[in-house]
C-alpha positions as CSV (number, residue, x, y, z in Angstrom):
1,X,-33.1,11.4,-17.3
2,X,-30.9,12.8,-19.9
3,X,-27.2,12.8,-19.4
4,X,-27.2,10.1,-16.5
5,X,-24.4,7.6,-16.9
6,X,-25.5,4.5,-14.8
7,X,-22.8,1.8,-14.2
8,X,-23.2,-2.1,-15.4
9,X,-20.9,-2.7,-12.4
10,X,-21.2,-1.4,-8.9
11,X,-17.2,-1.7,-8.2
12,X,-15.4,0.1,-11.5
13,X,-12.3,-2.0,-12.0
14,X,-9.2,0.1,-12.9
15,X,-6.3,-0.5,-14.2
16,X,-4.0,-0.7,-10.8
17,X,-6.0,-4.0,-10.3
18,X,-4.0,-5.7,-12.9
19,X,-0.8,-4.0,-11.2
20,X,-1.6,-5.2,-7.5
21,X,-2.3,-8.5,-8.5
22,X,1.0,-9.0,-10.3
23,X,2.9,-7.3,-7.5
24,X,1.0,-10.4,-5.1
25,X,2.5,-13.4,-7.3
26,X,5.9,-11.7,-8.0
27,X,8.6,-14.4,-6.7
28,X,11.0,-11.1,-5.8
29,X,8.3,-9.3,-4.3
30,X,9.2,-5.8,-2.6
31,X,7.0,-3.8,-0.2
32,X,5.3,-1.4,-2.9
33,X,4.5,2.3,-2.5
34,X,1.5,4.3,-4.4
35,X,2.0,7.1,-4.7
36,X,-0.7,10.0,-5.9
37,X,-3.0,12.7,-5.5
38,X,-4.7,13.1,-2.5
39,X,-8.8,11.7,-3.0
40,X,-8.4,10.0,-5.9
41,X,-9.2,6.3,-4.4
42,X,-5.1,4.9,-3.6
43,X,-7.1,3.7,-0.3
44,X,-10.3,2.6,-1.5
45,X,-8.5,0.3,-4.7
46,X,-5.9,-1.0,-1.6
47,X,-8.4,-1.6,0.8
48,X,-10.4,-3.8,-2.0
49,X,-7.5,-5.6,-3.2
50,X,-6.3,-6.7,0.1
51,X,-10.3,-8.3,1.1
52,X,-10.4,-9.6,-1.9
53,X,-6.9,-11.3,-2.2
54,X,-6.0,-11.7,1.5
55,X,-7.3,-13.8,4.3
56,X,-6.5,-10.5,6.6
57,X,-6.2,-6.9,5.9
58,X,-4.2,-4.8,8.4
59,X,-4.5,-1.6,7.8
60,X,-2.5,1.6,9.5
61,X,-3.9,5.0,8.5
62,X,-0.4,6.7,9.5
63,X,-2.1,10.4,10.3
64,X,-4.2,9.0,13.3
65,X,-1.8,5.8,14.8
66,X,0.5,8.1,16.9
67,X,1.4,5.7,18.9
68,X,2.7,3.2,16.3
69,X,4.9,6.2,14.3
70,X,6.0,6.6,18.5
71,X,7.0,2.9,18.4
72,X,8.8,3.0,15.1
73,X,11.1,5.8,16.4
74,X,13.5,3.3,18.5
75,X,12.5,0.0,16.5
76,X,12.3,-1.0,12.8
77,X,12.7,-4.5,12.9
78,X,10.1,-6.3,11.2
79,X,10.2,-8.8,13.5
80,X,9.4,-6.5,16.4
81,X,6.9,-4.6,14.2
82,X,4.7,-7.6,13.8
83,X,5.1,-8.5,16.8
84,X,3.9,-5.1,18.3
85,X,0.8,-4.8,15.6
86,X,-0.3,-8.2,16.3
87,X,-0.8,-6.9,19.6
88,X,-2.1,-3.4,19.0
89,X,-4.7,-4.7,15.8
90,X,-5.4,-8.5,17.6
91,X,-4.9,-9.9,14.0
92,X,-2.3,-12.8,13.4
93,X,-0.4,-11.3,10.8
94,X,0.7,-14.5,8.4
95,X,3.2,-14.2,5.3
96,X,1.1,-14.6,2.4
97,X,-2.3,-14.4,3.9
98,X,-2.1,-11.4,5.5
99,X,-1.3,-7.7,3.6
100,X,-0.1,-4.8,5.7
101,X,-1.1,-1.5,4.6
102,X,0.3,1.6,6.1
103,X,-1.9,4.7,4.8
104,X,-0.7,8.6,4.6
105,X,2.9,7.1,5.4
106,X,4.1,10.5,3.9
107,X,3.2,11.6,7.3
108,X,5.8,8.6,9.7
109,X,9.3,8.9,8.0
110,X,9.9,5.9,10.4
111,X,7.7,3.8,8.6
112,X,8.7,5.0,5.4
113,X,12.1,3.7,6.4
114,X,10.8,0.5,7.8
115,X,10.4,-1.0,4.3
116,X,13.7,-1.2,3.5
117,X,14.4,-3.6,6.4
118,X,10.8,-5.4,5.2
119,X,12.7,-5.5,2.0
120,X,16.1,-6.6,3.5
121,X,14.4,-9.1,6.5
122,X,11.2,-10.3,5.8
123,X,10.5,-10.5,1.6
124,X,8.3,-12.5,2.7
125,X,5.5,-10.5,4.3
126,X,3.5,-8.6,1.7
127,X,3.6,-5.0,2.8
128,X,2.0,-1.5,0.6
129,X,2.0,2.1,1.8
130,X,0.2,4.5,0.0
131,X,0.7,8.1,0.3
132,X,1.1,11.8,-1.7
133,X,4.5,12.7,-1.5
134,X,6.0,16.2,-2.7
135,X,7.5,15.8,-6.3
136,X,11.4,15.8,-4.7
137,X,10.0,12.9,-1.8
138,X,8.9,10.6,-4.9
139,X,12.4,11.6,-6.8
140,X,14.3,10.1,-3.3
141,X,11.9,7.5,-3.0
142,X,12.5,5.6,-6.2
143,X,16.1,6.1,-6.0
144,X,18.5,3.2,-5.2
145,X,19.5,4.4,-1.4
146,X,23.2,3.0,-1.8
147,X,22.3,-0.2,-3.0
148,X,22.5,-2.1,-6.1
149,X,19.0,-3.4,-6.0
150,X,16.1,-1.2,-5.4
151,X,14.7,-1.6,-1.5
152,X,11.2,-1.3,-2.9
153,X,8.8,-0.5,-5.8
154,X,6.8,2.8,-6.0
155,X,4.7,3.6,-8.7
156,X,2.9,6.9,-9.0
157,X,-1.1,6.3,-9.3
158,X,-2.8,7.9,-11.8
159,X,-6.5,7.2,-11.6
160,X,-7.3,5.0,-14.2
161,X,-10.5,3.3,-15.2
162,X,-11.2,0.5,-17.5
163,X,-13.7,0.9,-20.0
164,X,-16.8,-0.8,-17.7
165,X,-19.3,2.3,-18.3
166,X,-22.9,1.6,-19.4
167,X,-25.8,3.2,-21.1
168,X,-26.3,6.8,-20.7
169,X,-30.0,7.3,-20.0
């Protein structure tokens, strides 16, 4: 079968791996954003990293949990918000062991805004939303907000693969 590429791996690593893994062990630790094009695997590479590195993944696609963007229009407390998805997801949610995951959070400017106060009262919970935010969103997004220390880290995603490609048949 000419021009067949088949894979030596079934999971292609790519370079975000590397990224995600350093973001886990960072000491000052933000809540992180990824940001890129829509269907080009921000969800997919999350959801891997967080079986693979966490006891417990919860994960939030934004677009279809109405009634948690509903909730975080009178609380952003991250207190309150674990509280509330421990409840609503019936998983324990652990610093450390467990990574939060709000999907499409271009769509909940509530939750957006939550991860300053993740930043500012819990560093300690390990928190990533991924999204596809309008050029201008991404330009307020990595800005400062007032303060002299970033609230979180967003890096735009760019699909990258390492070089793990096999024979072509």
């Amino acid at each position: 079968m000419s021009g067949v590429i088949q894979l030596k791996s079934k999971s292609m690593k790519r370079k975000i791996s590397k990224l995600l893994s350093e973001w886990k062990t960072n000491p000052k630790r933000m809540p992180l954003i990824i940001n890129g094009a829509r269907q080009v695997g921000k969800t997919y590479i999350i959801k891997q990293f967080g079986k693979e590195q966490y006891e417990h993944l919860l994960y939030l696609n934004l677009e279809i949990e109405d009634n948690f963007c509903k909730f975080l229009e009178t609380e952003l407390s991250p207190d309150k918000i674990i509280q509330y998805l421990e409840a609503a997801k019936g998983v324990n949610v652990n610093a450390g062991n467990t990574l939060i995951f709000f999907d499409e959070i271009q769509v909940c400017q509530q939750a957006l805004t939550s991860l300053k106060y993740f930043c500012e009262q819990a560093p300690e919970q390990h928190v990533i939303a991924a999204g596809s935010f309008p050029v201008g969103k991404v330009q307020q997004i990595n800005g400062y907000s007032g303060h002299s220390v970033p609230l979180f880290r967003s890096i735009v995603y760019q699909l990258q693969f390492s070089h793990t490609y096999g024979k072509i048949a």
